[in-house]
DRENGU-795231 format. One line per 4 residues: number of its first residue (from 1); for each residue x, z, y of C-alpha. Coordinates in steps of 0.02 Angstrom, whole numbers. Layout:
<nodes>
NUM) X Z Y | ...
</nodes>
This chain:
<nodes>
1) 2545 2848 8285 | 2375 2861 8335 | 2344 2955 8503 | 2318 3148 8488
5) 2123 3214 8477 | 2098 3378 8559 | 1992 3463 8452 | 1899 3646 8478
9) 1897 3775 8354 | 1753 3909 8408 | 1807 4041 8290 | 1747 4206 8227
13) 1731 4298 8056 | 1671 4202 7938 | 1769 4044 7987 | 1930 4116 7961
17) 1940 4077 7773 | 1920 3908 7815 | 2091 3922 7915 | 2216 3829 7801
21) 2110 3674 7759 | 2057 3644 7931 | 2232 3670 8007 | 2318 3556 7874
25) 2167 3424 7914 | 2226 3437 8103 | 2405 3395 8054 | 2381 3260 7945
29) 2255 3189 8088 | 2351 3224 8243 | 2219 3343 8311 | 2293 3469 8444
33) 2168 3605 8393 | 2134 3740 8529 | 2027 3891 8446 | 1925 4001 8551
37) 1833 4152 8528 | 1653 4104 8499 | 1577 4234 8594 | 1682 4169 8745
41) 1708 3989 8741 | 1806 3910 8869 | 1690 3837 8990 | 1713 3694 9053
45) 1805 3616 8912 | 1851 3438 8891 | 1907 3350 8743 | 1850 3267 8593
49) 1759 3381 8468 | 1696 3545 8444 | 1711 3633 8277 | 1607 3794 8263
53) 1478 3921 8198 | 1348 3927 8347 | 1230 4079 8363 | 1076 4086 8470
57) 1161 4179 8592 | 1171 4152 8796 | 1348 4124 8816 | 1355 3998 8658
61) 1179 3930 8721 | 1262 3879 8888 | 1417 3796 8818 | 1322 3718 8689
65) 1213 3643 8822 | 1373 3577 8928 | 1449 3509 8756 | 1298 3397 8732
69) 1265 3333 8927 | 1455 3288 8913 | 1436 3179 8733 | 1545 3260 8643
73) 1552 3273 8455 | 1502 3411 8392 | 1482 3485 8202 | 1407 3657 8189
77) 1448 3770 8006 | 1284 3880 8014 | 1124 3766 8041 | 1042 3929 8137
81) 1052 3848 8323 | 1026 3674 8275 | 1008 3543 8448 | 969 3358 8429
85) 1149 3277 8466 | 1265 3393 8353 | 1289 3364 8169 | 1314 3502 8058
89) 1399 3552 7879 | 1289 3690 7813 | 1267 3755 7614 | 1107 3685 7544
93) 1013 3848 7537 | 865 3755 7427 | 1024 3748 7292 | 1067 3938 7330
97) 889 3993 7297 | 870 3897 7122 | 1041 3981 7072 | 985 4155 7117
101) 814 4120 7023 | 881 4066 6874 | 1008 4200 6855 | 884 4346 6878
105) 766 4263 6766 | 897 4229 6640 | 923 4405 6625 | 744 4433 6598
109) 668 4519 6765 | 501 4505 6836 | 534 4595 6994 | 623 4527 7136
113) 654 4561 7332 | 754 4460 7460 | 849 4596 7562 | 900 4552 7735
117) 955 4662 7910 | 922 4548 8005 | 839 4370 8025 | 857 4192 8092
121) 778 4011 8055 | 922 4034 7909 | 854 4179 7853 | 692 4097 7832
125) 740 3946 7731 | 853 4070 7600 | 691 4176 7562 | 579 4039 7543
129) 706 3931 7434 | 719 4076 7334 | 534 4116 7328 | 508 3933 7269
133) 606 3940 7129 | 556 4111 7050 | 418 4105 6915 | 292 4228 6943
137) 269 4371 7077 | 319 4323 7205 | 461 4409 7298 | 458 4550 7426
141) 522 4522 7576 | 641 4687 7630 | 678 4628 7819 | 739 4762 7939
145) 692 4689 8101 | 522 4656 8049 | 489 4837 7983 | 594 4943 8081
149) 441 4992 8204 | 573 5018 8352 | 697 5106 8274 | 889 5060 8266
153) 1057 5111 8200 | 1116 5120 8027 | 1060 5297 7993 | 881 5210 8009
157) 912 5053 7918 | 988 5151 7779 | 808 5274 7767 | 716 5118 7772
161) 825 5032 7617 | 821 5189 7515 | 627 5193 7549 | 608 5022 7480
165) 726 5049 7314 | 615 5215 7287 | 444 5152 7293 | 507 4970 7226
169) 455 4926 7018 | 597 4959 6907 | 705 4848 6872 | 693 4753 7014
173) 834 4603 7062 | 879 4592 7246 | 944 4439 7327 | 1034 4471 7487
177) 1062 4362 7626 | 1265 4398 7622 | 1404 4506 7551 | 1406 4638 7695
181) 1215 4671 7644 | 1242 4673 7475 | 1389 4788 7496 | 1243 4907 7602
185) 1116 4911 7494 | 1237 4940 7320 | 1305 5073 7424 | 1123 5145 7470
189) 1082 5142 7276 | 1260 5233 7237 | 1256 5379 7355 | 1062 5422 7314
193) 1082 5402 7117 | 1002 5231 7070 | 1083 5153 6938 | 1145 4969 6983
197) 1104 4850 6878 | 1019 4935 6765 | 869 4985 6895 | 941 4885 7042
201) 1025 4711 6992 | 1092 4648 7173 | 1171 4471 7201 | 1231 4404 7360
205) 1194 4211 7456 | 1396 4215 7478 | 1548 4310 7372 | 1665 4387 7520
209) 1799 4491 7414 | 1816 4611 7546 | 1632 4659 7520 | 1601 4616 7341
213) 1755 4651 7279 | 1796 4816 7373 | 1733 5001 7325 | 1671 5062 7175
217) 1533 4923 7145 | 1580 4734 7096 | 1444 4640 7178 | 1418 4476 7095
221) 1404 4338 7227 | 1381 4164 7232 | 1514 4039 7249 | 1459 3905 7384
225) 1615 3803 7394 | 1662 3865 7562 | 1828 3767 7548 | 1710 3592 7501
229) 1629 3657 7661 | 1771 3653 7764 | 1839 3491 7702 | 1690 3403 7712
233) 1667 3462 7896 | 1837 3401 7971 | 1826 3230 7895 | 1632 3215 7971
237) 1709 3259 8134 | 1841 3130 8115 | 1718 3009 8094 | 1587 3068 8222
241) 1737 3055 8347 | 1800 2879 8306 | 1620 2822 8296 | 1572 2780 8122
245) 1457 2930 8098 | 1315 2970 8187 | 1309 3124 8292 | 1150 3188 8202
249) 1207 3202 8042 | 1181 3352 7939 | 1260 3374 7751 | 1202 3487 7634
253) 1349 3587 7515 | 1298 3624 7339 | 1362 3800 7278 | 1476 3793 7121
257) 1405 3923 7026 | 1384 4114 7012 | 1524 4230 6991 | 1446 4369 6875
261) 1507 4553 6927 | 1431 4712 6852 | 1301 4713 6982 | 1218 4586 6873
265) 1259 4599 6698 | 1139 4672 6626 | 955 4638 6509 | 823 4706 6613
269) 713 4813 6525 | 523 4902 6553 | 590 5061 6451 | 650 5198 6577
273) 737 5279 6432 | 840 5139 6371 | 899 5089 6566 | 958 5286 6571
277) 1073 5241 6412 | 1130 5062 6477 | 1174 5183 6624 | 1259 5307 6537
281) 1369 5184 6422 | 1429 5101 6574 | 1483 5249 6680 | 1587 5309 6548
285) 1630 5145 6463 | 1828 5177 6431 | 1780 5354 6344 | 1762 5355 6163
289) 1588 5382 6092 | 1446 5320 5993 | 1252 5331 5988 | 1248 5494 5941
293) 1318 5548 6109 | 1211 5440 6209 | 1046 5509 6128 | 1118 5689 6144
297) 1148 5629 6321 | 948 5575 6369 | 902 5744 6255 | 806 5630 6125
301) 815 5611 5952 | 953 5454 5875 | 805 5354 5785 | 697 5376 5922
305) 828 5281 6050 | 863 5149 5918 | 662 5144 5902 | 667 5089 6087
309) 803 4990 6079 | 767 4885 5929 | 581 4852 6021 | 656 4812 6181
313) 826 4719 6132 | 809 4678 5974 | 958 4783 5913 | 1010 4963 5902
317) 1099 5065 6015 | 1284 5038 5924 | 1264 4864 5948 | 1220 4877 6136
321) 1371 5009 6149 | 1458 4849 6073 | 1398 4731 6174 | 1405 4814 6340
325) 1617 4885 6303 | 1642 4682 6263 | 1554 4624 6433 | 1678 4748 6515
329) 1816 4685 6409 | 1760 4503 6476 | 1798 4539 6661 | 1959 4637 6622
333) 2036 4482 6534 | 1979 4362 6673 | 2031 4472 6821 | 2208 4545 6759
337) 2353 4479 6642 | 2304 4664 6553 | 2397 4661 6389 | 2266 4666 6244
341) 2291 4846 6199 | 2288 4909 6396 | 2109 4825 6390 | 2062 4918 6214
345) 2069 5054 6286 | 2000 5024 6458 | 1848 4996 6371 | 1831 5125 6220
349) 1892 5037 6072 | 2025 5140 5967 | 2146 5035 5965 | 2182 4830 5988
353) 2147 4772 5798 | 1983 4848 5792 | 1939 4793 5989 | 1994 4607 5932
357) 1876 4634 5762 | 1725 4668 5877 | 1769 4546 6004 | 1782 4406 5879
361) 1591 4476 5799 | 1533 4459 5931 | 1603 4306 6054 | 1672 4203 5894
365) 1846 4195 5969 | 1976 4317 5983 | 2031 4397 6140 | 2170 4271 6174
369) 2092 4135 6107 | 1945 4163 6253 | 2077 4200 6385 | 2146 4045 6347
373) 1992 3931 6350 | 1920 4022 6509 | 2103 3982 6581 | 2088 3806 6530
377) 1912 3791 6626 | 1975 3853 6771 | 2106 3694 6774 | 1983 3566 6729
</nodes>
């Protein structure tokens, strides 16, 4: 057996998902890993890599600086404090960026925003990926630290976001640097009345569950292969350490796609009124009613809405109610082993014949028949 590596695991937050991969890595390799809190690393350290996520922070600054006089490899998971000497495993933000681009502009918006609390060299390259890619206006920039005129704490940050969604062009799409300020700014738009998507559409750089997937707002997020990340990173450190790779090398980790939440699923449209009835057939999606009800709803006249809705989507407002109770019905049958009825109902169809009519109208398979092929998908 080869001789045990000793092999340093800088942890915090973010790098705790990555857990399982790099620990069964370590075993396989005969690495003795030693994690450390990142914010207190253990100076004066000796072994034979460094795994980590390194801020521009004194403390990490210092041990960086040891870690490099002292030749060791190192392979950083963030690309923000980037030293000649250290290789790094970082997602490919230029890939990010096209994603976002083309989603939002799939879904027909003109408006857009990058939405950030904060900001590093990171920062920098995810807004102007994403700024490259879009077709047309080009995006606003909502950055705290640069228009926060002195002021701090998140009763301030959350006046300044709610000043930006108020005076912003409806709809508008927002591309956020991460989960925890997507999870922010959805909750800024809930608790002051703005309807997300249908005047705010909000997707975030990553998908952390715990914020997209948590509260009363599923925030779609984009899937960067954080486990591809991992993988890739222990193997480059392998090599860095027995000397086949050189100690400068950076790889770049294409995202595998978007995972489309309600945050996002919508048709933007100009009309005020028809964004107030998208908004009012998704709040009360599982409740039985029809056009009728949503016109009474906005006070205006039936033909008037379909008028509208007909000009702006190219169908009336049945077919939206239709359309939007079988999006719904989409992420119920992905997300839960619901039986068929269960999910009737959860979205305002009578009962499961008449839900499986619809769905068939309007997907061209049947319920099961989509669960299975979206099943099968997920094994190829």
């Amino acid at each position: 057996m080869n001789k045990p590596r000793d092999v340093l695991l800088l942890t915090g937050p973010y790098l705790e998902s990555g857990y399982p991969t790099i620990a069964e890595y370590a075993e396989r390799s005969n690495w003795r890993l030693e994690i450390a809190e990142r914010y207190n690393p253990p100076c004066g350290w000796t072994g034979d890599g460094v795994l980590s996520m390194f801020l521009d922070e004194p403390v990490m600054n210092s041990f960086l600086r040891s870690l490099l006089r002292r030749k060791i490899p190192i392979v950083d998971l963030f690309g923000i404090n980037m030293r000649k000497g250290m290789g790094a495993v970082i997602y490919d933000n230029e890939s990010l960026g096209k994603l976002a681009a083309k989603h939002f502009q799939e879904r027909g918006f003109r408006h857009t925003a990058f939405y950030a609390f904060e900001w590093t060299r990171q920062h920098d390259e995810r807004y102007n990926s994403f700024a490259a890619a879009w077709q047309g206006e080009l995006p606003m920039r909502w950055i705290w630290p640069e228009d926060s005129h002195g002021k701090s704490g998140r009763k301030a940050l959350a006046e300044w976001t709610l000043s930006k969604l108020r005076t912003a062009p409806k709809p508008i799409a927002v591309y956020t640097y991460n989960s925890y300020n997507a999870a922010f700014i959805a909750r800024t738009c809930i608790d002051n009345g703005i309807s997300v998507p249908h005047n705010v559409a909000i997707l975030s750089a990553n998908d952390r569950q715990i914020h997209t997937c948590c509260g009363t707002m599923q925030i779609s997020g984009i899937d960067r292969d954080e486990e591809g990340q991992y993988a890739t990173a222990v193997r480059l450190l392998d090599r860095m350490m027995s000397g086949t790779a050189d100690r400068n090398t950076i790889i770049g980790i294409k995202p595998k796609g978007i995972v489309t939440r309600r945050s996002t699923d919508v048709t933007a449209v100009d009309d005020e009124t028809l964004r107030k009835a998208s908004s009012i057939i998704s709040q009360d999606i599982s409740a039985h009613f029809g056009p009728s009800q949503v016109a009474a709803g906005l006070g205006i006249p039936l033909r008037r809405l379909n008028t509208i809705a007909r000009a702006e989507l190219g169908h009336p407002v049945l077919e939206e109610i239709a359309r939007l109770r079988i999006e719904e019905a989409k992420r119920l049958i992905l997300s839960s082993n619901d039986k068929l009825a269960a999910i009737a109902s959860a979205t305002g169809f009578c009962n499961a014949s008449y839900f499986s009519k619809v769905f068939r109208s309007l997907v061209g398979l049947t319920p099961r028949e989509w669960r299975a092929s979206q099943t099968s998908l997920r094994h190829t």
